[in-house]
C-alpha positions in Angstrom: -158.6 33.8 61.3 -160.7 35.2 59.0 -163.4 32.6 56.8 -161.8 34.2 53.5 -158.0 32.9 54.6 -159.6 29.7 56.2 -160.4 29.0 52.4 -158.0 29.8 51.1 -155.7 27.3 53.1 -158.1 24.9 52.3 -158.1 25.6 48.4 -154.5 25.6 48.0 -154.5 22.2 50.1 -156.5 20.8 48.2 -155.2 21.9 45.0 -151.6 20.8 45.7 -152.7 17.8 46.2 -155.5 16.7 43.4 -153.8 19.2 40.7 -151.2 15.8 40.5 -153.6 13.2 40.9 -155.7 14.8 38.0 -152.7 15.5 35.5 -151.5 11.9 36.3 -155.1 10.5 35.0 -155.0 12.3 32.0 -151.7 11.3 31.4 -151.6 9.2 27.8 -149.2 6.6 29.7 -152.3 4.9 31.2 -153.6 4.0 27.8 -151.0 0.6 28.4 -151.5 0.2 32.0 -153.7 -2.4 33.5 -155.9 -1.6 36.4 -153.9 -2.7 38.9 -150.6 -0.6 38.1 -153.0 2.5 37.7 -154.5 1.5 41.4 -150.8 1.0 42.3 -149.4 4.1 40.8 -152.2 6.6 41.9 -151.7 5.1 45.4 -148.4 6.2 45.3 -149.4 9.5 44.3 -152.2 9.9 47.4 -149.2 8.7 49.8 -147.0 11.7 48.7 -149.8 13.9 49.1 -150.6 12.8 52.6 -147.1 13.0 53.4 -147.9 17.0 52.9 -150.9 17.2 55.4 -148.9 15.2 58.2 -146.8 18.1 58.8 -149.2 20.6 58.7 -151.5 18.7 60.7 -149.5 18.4 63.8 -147.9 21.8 63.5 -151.2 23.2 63.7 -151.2 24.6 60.2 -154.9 23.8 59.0 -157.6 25.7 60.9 -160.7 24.2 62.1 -158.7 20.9 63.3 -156.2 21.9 66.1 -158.7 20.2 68.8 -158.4 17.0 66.7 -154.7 17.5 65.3 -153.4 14.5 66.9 -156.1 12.4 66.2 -156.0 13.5 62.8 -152.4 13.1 62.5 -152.8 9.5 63.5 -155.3 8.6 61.3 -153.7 10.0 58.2 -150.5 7.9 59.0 -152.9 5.2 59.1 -154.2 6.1 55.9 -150.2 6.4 55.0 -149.3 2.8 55.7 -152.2 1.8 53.3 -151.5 3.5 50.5 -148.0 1.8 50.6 -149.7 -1.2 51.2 -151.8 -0.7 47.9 -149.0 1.0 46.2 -146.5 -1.9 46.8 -148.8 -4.8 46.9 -149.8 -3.5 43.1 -146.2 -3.2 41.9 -145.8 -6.7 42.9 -148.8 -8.2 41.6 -148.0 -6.9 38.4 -144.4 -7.2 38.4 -142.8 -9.3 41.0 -139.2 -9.5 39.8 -139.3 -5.9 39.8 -140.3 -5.6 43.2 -137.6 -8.6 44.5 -135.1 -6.7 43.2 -136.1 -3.5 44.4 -136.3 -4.7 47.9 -133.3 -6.7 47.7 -131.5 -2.9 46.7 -130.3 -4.4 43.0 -132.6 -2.9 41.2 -131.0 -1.0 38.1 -133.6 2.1 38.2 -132.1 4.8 40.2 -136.0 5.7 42.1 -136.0 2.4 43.8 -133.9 2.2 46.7 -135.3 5.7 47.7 -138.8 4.5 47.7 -137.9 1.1 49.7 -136.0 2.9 52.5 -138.9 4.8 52.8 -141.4 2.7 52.6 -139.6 0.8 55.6 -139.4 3.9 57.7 -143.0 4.4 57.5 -143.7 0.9 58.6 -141.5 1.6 61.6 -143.2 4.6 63.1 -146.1 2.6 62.2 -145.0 -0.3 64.5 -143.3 1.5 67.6 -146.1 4.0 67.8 -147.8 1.2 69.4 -144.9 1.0 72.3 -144.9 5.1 72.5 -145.6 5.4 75.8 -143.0 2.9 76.7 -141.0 4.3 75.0 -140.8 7.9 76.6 -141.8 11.2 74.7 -138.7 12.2 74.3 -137.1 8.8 72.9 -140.4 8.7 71.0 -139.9 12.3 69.8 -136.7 11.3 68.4 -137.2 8.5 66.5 -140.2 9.7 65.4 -138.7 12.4 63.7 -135.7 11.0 62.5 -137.8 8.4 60.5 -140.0 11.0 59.5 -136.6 13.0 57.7 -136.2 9.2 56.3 -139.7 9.1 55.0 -139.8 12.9 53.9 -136.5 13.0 52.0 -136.2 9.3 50.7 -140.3 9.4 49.4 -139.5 12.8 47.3 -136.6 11.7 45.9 -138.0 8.5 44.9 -141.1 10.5 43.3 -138.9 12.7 41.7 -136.6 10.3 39.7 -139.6 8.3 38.2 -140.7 9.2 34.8 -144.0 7.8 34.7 -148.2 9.7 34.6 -147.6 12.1 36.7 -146.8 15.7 35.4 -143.7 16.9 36.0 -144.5 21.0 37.0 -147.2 19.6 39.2 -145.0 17.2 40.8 -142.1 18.6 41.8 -144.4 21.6 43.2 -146.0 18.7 45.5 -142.7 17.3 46.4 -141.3 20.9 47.1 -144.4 21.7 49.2 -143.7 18.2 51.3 -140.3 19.3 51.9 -141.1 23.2 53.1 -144.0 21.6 55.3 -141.3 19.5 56.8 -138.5 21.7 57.9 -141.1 24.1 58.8 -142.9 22.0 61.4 -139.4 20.9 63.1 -138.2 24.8 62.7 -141.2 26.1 64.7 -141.9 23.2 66.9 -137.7 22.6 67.8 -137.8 18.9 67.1 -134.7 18.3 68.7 -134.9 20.8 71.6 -133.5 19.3 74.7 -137.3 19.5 76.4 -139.9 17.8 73.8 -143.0 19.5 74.4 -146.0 16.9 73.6 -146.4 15.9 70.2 
């Protein structure tokens, strides 16, 4: 692969991910935020965008990293869980009725029970990567995956329904690029193929 496509995968990575994060921070809504929604909200934002380079990480999509894709992939989920973390753990600190009901599903905004179910699928992978390999690769493969379709569709809906900093062309560009990434990765590596090659 030539350096000249090498950047450009890289630029347009990069772009559809900080294009967002930079319209959201000039977004006038912040003007009546405190620091820790903003810290909240933008760590929302960084989740959705890692949720783009998981895909493309283990599908082998971003040169100069398939000897470390796994690794990579791994440490980005890490990265994943945190953001929630941050993202959640804000929202409540600012808001905790808010956040009660939205985990208790009675919430009244529509975005809520999207972004709780997946917020519990990524804790799961989170937790029964640990028991992988007792798990089987194939068991492993499936679950995996299936909570991934969780995380994938439940995370972009639930970014799409809020109205909030982040700039709508730029956003639903992002969410639309998390979504190709994903049916593209289980499309070329057969996700549900009777023989799971190693993930």
């Amino acid at each position: 692969m030539g350096l000249a496509r090498v950047a450009l995968i890289w630029a347009l990575l990069a772009a559809s991910i900080f294009v967002p994060i930079a319209a959201a921070a000039a977004s006038p809504l912040l003007e009546w935020r405190g620091p820790v929604y903003i810290l909240a909200g933008f760590a929302g934002i960084i989740a959705l965008g890692l949720l783009l380079v998981q895909p493309l990480l283990i599908g082998g999509y971003l040169p100069g990293l398939s000897a470390y894709r796994r690794r990579a992939h791994r440490w980005i989920g890490g990265a994943l869980v945190v953001a929630v973390v941050v993202h959640v753990g804000g929202l409540w600190i600012t808001s905790p009725p808010d956040m009660i009901d939205a985990l208790l599903f009675t919430s009244p905004t529509p975005f809520s029970p999207f972004g709780v179910v997946a917020m519990w699928a990524i804790f799961a992978v989170a937790l029964l990567a640990a028991f992988r390999r007792r798990m089987g690769l194939r068991t492993w493969r499936i679950v995996h995956m299936s909570l991934a379709v969780v995380i994938v569709v439940g995370s972009v809906i639930h970014g799409i329904l809020i109205e909030g900093t982040m700039e709508t062309i730029s956003k639903a560009a992002l969410c639309a690029l998390v979504l190709a990434a994903a049916v593209k990765v289980m499309v070329d590596l057969r996700v549900w193929r009777r023989r799971a090659t190693p993930h």
